[in-house]
C-alpha positions in Angstrom: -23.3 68.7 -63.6 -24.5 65.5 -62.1 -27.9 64.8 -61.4 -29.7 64.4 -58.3 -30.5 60.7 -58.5 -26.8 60.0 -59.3 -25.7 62.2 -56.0 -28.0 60.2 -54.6 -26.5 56.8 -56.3 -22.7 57.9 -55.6 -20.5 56.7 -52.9 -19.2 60.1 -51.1 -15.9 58.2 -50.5 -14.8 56.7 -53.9 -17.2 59.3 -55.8 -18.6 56.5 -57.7 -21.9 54.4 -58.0 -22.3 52.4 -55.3 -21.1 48.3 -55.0 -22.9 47.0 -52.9 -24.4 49.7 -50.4 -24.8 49.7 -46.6 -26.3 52.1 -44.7 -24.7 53.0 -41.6 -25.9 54.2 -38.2 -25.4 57.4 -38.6 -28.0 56.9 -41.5 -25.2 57.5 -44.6 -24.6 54.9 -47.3 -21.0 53.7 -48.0 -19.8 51.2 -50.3 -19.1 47.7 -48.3 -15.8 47.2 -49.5 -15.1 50.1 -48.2 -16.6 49.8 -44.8 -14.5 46.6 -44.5 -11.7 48.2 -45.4 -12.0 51.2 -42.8 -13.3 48.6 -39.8 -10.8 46.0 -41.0 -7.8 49.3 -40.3 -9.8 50.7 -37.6 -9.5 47.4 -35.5 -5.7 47.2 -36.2 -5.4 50.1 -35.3 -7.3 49.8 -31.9 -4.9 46.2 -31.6 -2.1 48.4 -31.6 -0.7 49.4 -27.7 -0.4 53.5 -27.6 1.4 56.1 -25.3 -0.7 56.9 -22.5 0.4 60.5 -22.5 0.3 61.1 -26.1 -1.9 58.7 -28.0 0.8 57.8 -30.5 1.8 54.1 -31.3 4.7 52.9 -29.4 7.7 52.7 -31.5 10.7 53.0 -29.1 12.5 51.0 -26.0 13.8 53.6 -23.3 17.0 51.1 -22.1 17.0 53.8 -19.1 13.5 53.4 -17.9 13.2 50.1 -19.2 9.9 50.6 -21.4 7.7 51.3 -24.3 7.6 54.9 -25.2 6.4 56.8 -28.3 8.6 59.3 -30.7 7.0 62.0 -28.1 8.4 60.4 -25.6 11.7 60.0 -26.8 12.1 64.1 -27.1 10.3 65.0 -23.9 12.4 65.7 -20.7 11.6 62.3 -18.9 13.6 61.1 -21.3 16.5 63.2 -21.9 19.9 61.8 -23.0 17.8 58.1 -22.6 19.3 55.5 -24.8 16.7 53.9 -26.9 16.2 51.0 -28.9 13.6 50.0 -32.0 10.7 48.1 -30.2 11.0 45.1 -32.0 14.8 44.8 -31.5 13.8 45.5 -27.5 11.6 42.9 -28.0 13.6 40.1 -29.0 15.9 40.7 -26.7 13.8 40.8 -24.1 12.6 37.3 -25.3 16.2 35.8 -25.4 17.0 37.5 -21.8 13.8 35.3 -21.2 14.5 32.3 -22.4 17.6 32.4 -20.9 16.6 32.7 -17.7 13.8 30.5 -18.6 16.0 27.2 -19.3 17.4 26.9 -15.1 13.5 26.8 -14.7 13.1 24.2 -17.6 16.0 22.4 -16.4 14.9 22.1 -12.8 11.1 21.2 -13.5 13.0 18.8 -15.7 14.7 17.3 -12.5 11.5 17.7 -10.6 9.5 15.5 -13.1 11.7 12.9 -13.4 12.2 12.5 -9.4 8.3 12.3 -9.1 8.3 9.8 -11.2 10.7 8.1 -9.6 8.9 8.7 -6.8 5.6 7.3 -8.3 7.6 3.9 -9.6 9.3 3.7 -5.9 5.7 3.7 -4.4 4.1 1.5 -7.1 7.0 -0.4 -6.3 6.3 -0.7 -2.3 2.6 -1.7 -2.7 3.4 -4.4 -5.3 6.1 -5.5 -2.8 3.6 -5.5 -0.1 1.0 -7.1 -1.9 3.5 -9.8 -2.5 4.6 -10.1 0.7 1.0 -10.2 2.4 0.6 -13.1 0.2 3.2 -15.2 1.1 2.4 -14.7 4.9 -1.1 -15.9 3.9 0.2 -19.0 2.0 2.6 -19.6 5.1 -0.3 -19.4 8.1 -2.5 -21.2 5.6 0.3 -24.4 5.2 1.0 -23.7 8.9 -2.9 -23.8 9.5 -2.7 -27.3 7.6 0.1 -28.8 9.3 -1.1 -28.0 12.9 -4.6 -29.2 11.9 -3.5 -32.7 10.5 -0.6 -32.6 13.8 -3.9 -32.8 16.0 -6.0 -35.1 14.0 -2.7 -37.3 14.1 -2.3 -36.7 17.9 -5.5 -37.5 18.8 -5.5 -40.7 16.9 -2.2 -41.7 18.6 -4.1 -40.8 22.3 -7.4 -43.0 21.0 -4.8 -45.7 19.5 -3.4 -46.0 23.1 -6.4 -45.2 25.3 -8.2 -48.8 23.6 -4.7 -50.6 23.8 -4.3 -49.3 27.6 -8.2 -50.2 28.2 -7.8 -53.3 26.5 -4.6 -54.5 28.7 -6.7 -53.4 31.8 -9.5 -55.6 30.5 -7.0 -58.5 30.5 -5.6 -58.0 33.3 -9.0 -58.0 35.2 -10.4 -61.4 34.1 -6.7 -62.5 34.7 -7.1 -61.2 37.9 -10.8 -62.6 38.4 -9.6 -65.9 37.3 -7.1 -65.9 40.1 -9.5 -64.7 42.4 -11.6 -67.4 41.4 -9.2 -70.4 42.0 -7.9 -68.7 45.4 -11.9 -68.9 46.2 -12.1 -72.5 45.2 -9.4 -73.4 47.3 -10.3 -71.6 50.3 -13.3 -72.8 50.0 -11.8 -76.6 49.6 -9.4 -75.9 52.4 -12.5 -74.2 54.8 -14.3 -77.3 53.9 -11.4 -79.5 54.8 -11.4 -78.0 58.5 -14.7 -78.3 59.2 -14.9 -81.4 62.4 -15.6 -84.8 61.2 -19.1 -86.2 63.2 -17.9 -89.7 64.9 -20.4 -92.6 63.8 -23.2 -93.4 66.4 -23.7 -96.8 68.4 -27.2 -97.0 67.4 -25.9 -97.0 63.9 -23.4 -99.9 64.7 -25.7 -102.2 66.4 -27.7 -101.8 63.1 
């Protein structure tokens, strides 16, 4: 008969001396390896989906009703004459019927990538043309810009070329013109002085 200490020492689960002891909650000591164990199952367990209606895992497909059910299930009256399927043959395929009506989808965001990125290059596209473009107008105006700007310096040395050559044949012409002015004077005068009455000599002057 054992002792009290070694009740006391012993592991109410695997009736031996405790490895490594933990005391619980509920304020009983189990082994650890054991508590791991259960919690480790326990959690599994938990993980596992169950019926709704009877709390046991869910094992079977109902093809009819299209869903999960449990062995219960299968042999209640919902279910009767229900053709049913091993979940995990349900489940794949379910995931080929997926797939296969995944891969249009695919396919088509497939398309719809590629033509926005077609998009993206056409518009990348544009604004480098543009760019391009605004400079050549720029490089035009600014050559046009040039041309006008040495057309006026050239025109208004042309004008100021003539003006002094027009200004200058003026000039010439004026002293020409006062020269002639000058003689025409001198011979008015000449010809004014010419008939003027000659004063007959005097007899006083002759008897001198």
């Amino acid at each position: 008969m054992a002792s009290r200490l070694e009740e006391d020492l012993t592991c109410p689960i695997c009736h031996d001396l405790f490895r490594e002891p933990v005391l619980l909650s509920c304020s009983h000591s189990l082994c650890k390896n054991l508590v791991q164990t259960f919690t480790e199952q326990r959690d599994q367990a938990a993980a596992e989906p169950l019926c709704s209606l009877h709390s046991e895992k869910l094992r079977l497909f109902c093809l009819d009703h299209q869903q999960p059910v449990c062995l219960v299930c299968r042999d209640s009256r919902t279910h009767n004459d229900h053709r049913f399927s091993p979940i995990e043959e349900a489940a794949s395929d379910l995931r080929e019927q997926l797939q296969t009506s995944i891969k249009p989808l695919q396919d088509k965001l497939k398309v719809l990538t590629e033509r926005k990125e077609q998009f993206k290059d056409s518009a990348a596209h544009i604004t480098a043309q543009t760019q391009q473009t605004e400079k050549q107008i720029r490089d035009q105006f600014e050559k046009l810009h040039q041309f006008l700007l040495e057309e006026e310096q050239s025109r208004m040395k042309a004008l100021r070329e003539e003006e002094q050559q027009k200004t200058q044949n003026m000039k010439d012409k004026i002293v020409a013109v006062s020269r002639e002015i000058e003689t025409v004077s001198k011979t008015i005068a000449e010809a004014e002085e010419q008939l003027r009455p000659q004063t007959p000599p005097s007899c006083y002057s002759t008897r001198l």
